[in-house]
C-alpha positions in Angstrom: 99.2 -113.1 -151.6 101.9 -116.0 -152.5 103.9 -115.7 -155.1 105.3 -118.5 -156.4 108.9 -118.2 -155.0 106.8 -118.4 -151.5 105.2 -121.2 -152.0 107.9 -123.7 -150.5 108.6 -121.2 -147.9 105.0 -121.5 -146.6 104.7 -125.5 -146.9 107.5 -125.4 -144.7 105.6 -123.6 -141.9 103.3 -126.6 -141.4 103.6 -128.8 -138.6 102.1 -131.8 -139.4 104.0 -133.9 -141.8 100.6 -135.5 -143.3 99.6 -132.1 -143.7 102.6 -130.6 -145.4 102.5 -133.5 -147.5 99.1 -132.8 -148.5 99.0 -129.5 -149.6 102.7 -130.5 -151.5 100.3 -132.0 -153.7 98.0 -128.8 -153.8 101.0 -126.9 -154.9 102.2 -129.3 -157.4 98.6 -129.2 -158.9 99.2 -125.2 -159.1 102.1 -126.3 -160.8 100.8 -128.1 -163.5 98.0 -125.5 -164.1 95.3 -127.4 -162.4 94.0 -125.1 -160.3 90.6 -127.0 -159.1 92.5 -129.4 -157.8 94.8 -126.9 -156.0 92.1 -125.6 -154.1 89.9 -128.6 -153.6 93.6 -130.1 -151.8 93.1 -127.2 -150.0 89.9 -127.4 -148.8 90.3 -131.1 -147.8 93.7 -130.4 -146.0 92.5 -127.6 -143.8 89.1 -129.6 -142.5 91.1 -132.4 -142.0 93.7 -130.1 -139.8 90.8 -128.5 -138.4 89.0 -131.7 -137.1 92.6 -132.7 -135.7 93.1 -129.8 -133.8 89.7 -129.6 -132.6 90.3 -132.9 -131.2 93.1 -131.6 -129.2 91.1 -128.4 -127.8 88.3 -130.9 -126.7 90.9 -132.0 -123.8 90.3 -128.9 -122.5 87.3 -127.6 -123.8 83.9 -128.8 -123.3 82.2 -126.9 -126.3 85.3 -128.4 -128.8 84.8 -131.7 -127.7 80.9 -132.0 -128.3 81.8 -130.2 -131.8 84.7 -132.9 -132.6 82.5 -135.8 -131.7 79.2 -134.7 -133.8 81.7 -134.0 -136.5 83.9 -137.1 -136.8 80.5 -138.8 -136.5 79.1 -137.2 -139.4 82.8 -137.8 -141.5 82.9 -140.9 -140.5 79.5 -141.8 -141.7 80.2 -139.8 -145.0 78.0 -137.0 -144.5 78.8 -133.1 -145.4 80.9 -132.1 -141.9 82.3 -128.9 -143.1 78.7 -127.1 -143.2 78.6 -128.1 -139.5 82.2 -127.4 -138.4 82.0 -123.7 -139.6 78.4 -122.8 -138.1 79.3 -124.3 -134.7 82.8 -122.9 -134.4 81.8 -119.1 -135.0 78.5 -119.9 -132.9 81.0 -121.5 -130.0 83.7 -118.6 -130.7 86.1 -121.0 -130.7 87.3 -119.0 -134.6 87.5 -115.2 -135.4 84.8 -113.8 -137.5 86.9 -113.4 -139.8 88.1 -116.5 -140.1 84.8 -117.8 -139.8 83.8 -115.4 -143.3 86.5 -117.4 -144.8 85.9 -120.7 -144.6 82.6 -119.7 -145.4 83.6 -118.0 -148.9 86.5 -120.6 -149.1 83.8 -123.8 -148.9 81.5 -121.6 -152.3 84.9 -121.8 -154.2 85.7 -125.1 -153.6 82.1 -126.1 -154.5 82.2 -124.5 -157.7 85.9 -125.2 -158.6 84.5 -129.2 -157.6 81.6 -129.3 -159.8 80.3 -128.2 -163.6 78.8 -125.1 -162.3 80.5 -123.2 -165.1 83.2 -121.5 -163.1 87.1 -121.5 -164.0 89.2 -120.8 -161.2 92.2 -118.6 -162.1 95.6 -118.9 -161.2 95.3 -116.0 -158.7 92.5 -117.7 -157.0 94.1 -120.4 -156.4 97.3 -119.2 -155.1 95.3 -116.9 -152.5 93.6 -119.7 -151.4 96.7 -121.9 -150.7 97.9 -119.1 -148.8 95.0 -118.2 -146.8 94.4 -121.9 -145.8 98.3 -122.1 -145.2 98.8 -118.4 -143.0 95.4 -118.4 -141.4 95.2 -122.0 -139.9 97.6 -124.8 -141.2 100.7 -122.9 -140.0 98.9 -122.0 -136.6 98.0 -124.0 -133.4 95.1 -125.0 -131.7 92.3 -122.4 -132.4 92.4 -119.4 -131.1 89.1 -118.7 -128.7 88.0 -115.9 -125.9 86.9 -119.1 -124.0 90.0 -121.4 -123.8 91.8 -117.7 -122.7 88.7 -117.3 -120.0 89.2 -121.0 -118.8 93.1 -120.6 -118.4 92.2 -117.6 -116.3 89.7 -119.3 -114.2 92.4 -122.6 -113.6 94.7 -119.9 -111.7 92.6 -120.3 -109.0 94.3 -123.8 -108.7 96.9 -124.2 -105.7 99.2 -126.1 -107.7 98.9 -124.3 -111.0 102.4 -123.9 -111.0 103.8 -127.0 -109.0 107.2 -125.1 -108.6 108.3 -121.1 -108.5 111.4 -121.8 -110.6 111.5 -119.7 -113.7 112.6 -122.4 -116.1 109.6 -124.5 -114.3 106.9 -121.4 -114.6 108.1 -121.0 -118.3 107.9 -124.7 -119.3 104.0 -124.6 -117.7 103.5 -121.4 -120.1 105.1 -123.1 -123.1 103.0 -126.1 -122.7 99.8 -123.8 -122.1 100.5 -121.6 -124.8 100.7 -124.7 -127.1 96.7 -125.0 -127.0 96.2 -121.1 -128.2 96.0 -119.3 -131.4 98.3 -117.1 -131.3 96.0 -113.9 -132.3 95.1 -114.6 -128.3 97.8 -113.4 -127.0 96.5 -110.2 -126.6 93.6 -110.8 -124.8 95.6 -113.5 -122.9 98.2 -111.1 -121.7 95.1 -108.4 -120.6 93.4 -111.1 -118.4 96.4 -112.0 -117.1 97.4 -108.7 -116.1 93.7 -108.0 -114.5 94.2 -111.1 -112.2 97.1 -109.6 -110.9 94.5 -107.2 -108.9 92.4 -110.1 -107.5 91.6 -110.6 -103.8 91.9 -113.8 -104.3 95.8 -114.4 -103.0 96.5 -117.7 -105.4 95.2 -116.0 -108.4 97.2 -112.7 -108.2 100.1 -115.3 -107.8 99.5 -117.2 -110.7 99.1 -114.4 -112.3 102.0 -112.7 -111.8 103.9 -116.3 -112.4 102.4 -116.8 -115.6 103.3 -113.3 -117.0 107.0 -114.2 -115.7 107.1 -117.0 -117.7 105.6 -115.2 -120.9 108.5 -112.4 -120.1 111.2 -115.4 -119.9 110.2 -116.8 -123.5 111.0 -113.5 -125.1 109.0 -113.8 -128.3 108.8 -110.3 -130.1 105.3 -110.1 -130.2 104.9 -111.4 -126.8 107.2 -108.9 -125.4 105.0 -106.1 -127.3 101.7 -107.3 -125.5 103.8 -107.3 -122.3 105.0 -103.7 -122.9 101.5 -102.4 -124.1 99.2 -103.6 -121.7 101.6 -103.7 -118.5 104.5 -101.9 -117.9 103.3 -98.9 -120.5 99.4 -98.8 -118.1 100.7 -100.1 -115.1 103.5 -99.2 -114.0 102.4 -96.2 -112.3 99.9 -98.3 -110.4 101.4 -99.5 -106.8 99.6 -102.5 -107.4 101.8 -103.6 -110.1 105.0 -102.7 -108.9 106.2 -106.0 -107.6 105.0 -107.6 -111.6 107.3 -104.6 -113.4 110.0 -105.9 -111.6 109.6 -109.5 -111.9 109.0 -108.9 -115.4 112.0 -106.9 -116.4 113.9 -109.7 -114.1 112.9 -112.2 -116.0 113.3 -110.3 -119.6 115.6 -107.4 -118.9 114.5 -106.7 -123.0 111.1 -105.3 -122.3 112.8 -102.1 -121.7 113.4 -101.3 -125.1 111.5 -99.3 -126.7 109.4 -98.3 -124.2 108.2 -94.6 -124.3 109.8 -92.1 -121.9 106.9 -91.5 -119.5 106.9 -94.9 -118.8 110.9 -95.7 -118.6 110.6 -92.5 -115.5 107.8 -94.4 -113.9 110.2 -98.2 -114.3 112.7 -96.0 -112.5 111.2 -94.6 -109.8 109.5 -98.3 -109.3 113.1 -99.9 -109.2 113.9 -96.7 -106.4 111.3 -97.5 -104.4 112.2 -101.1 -104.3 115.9 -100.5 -103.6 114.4 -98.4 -100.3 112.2 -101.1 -99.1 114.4 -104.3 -100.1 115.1 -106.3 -96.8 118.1 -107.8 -96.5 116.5 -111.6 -95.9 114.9 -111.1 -99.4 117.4 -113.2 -101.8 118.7 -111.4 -104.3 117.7 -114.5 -106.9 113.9 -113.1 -106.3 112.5 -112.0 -109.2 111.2 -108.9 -107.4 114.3 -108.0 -106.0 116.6 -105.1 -107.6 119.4 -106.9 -107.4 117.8 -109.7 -110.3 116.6 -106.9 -112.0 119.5 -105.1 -112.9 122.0 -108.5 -113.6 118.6 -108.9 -116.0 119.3 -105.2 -117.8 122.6 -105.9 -117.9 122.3 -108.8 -120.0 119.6 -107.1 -122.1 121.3 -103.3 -122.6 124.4 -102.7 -124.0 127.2 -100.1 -122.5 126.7 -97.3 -122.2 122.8 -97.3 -122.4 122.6 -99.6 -119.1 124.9 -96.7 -117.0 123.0 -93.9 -119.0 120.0 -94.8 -118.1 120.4 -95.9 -114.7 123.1 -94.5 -113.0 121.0 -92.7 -110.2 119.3 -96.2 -109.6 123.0 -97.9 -109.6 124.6 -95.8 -107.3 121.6 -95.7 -104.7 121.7 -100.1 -105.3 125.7 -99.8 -105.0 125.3 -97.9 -101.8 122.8 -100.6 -100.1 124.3 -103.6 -101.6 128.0 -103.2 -102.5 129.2 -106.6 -101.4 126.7 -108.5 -103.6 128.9 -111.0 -105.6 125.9 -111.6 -108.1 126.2 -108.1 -108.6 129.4 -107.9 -109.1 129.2 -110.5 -111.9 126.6 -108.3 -114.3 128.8 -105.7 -114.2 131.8 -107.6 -116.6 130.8 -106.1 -119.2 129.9 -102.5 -118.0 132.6 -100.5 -117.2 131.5 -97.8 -117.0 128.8 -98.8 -114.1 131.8 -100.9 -112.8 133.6 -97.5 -112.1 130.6 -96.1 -110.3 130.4 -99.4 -108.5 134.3 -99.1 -107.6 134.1 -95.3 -106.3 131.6 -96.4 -104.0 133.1 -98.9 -102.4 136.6 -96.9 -102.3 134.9 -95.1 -99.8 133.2 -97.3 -97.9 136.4 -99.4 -97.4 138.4 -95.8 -96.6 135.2 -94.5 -94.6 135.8 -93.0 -91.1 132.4 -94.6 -90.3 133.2 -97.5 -88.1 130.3 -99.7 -89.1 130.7 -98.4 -93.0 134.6 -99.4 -93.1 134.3 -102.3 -91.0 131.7 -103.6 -92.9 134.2 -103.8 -96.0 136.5 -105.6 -94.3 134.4 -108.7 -93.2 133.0 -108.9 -97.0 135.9 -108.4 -98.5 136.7 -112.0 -98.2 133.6 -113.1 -99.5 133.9 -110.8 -102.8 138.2 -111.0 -103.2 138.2 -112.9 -106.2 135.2 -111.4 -108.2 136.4 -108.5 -107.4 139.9 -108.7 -108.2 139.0 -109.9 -111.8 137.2 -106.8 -112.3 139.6 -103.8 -111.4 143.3 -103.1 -111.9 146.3 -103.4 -110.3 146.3 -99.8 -109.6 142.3 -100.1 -107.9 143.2 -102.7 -106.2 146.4 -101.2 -104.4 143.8 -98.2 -103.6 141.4 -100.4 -102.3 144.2 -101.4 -99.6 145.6 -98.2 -99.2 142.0 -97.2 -97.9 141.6 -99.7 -95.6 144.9 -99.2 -94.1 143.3 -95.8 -93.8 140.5 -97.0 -92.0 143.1 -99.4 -90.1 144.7 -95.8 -88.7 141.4 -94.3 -87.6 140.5 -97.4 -85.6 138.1 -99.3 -88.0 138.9 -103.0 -85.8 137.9 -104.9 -88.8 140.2 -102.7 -91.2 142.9 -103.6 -88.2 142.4 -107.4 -89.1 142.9 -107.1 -92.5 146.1 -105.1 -92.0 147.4 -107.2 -89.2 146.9 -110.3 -91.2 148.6 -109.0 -94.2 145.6 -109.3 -96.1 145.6 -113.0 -96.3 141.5 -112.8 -96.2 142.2 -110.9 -99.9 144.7 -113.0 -101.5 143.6 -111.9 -105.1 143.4 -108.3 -104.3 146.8 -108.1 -102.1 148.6 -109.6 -105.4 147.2 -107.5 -107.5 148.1 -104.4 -105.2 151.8 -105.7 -104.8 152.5 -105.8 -108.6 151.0 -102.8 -108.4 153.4 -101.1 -106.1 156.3 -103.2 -108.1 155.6 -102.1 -111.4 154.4 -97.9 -110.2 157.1 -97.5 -107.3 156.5 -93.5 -108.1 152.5 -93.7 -108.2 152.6 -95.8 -105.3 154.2 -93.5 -103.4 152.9 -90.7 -104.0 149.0 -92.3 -103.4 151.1 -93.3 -99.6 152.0 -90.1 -98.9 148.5 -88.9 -100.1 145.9 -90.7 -98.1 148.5 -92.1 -95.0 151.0 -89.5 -94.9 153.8 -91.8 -95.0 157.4 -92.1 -96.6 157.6 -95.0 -97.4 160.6 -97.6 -99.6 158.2 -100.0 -102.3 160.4 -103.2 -100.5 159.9 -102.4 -97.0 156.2 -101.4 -97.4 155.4 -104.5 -99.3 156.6 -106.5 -96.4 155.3 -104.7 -94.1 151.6 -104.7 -95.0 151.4 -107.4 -97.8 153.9 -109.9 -96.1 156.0 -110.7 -99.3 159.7 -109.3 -100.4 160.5 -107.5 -103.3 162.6 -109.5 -105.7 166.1 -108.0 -106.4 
């Protein structure tokens, strides 16, 4: 129940302005000690908001619309609507029963607060009832019904549902969807939603999955919950679903909190099985792709939970796609998944595979500067020293890099030469480590990196 410090706070939760003002006048009447008129304010103000929003459902509800029509008739001839309005709503399900009971009991207050029928509302009665009115409808949108959420479900059927497959499209549609529901349907909205996802029907499963993308990418608390509850906590062990856990935690990387531990394994072994069967045509922007969903963790989980609890997944994703450069840009502020990421592809560029270190070499170019602004001097100048490696084995794309001084890798080669300026004894010794050479910092520098020690 309000107390009186809440009041304000509660006015403020009501959209329209004509309503707000409204029931302003209901709590000034509290005020003053007149609590009849506080409640018959009210009264008036939520039928009034009622019949207003009703008139927005009846866009897209047939059952609303018939309902809005008899009623304004019978307001607008000055006949008793609310009678009316209460029966047919409950009848239609278009309210709760419990909302429903209240107007109900809310309408046998206000008629004996509104006339001499000996009762003397208290101030507790009133207050309760300007916070009922407020909580239950005035500060919520369009009703909340089992049929609007049934006729949403039935619309995915609809080709161009979703005109465009651009998350901050698919969200916008949601938004402006979501705008016609209570939101105490969000629960049943989010369990249709994920039952579609199993139709034979091709454009429905789509739409589907779409729409819970775009309930993911608004990341409202108790959305998310629904999410978590009645998706990736019951199916994610389903095959069926795998493709919407990971377009899911792409397009929230959040959901992943708090969910239990059976069902974090399952997320896992999902996110496994897609790394296995990703094609490389598949764009890495795709929601279902592993690639999206990690830069999505990343953003969501702090270090070191995000290399915690992945690692295994990481390192299997690091070993398929270590030259992704929107990889490489999630991992900023990781380092200790950057330092997984690095060892592997230290040995890829040092590999005595062929195809493995030549590989390196012809992304290398691609991923110089992201890279670069990632690792150290000292990384890079082992990053070079392994492909020189490579470069001695045969490795022919290794033997480009070195013959060209590196000038495909301008950021790394820098970074390795002040390496080898400012660590003359490290640099060295890692030399005579992995190439077996003696070697003086000036000579090597031009030599391999094209550019002369200053005196």
């Amino acid at each position: 129940m309000a107390h009186l410090t809440d009041m304000e706070e509660l006015l403020a939760s009501i959209g329209p302005i004509a309503i707000r003002e409204y029931m302003r006048e209901a709590m000034n009447c509290y005020m003053a000690s007149a609590y009849r008129g506080c409640i018959v304010l009210s009264y008036i103000a939520l039928f009034d908001d009622l019949l207003a929003k009703l008139g927005e459902l009846g866009k897209v509800n047939a059952h609303a619309k018939t309902i809005f029509d008899e009623a304004s008739k019978k307001k607008s001839d000055q006949e008793v609507f609310e009678s009316y309005l209460i029966d047919q709503l409950g009848a239609k399900n278009l309210l709760s029963g419990l909302d429903t009971a209240f107007l109900s009991t809310l309408r046998v207050l206000r008629n004996k607060s509104a006339h001499p029928s000996g009762h003397t509302p208290s101030a507790e009665e009133a207050r309760f009832i300007f916070h009922e009115v407020i909580s239950r409808f005035l500060s919520k949108p369009i009703l909340s019904t089992t049929q609007l959420v049934d006729e949403l479900v039935a619309r995915l059927a609809n080709t161009i549902f979703f005109p465009s497959a651009l998350i901050g499209d698919v969200k916008n549609v949601v938004e402006e969807e979501l705008s016609l529901l209570h939101v105490e349907a969000i629960p049943q909205l989010v369990s249709k939603m994920a039952e579609a996802i199993a139709a034979t029907d091709p454009t429905i499963s789509k739409n589907a999955g779409f729409f819970l993308s775009g309930l993911a990418s608004i990341n409202d608390t108790s959305i998310n919950k629904q999410l978590q509850k009645k998706v990736l906590q019951t199916k994610a062990d389903d095959p069926k679903y795998s493709l919407i856990v990971l377009r899911l935690l792409s397009s929230n990387g959040s959901l992943i909190n708090g969910v239990t531990l059976a069902c974090l394994s399952r997320v896992k072994q999902v996110i496994s099985d897609q790394i296995d069967a990703v094609k490389a045509s598949l764009s890495e922007t795709r929601f279902s792709h592993p690639v999206a969903v990690f830069v999505s963790l990343s953003k969501a989980l702090d270090e070191p939970a995000f290399t915690d609890t992945f690692s295994t997944e990481l390192k299997k994703l690091f070993d398929k796609r270590p030259y992704s450069e929107y990889l490489l840009s999630a991992l900023s502020n990781h380092p200790k998944s950057l330092k997984l990421y690095f060892s592997a592809i230290l040995d890829k560029a040092g590999s005595s595979t062929f195809d493995t270190a030549n590989a390196f070499a012809h992304a290398a170019e691609k991923i110089d500067e992201k890279l670069a602004a990632l690792i150290s001097d000292e990384q890079a100048f082992s990053l070079a020293v392994a492909v020189l490696s490579a470069a001695s084995w045969g490795a022919f794309g290794a033997k480009g890099l070195k013959e060209t001084k590196f000038a495909a890798t301008p950021e790394i080669r820098a970074k390795a030469v002040a390496y080898v300026k400012g660590s003359k004894t490290k640099a060295k010794a890692l030399v005579k480590e992995k190439l077996s050479l003696e070697i003086k910092t000036a000579e090597f520098i031009t030599e391999y990196f094209g550019e002369v020690e200053a005196a």
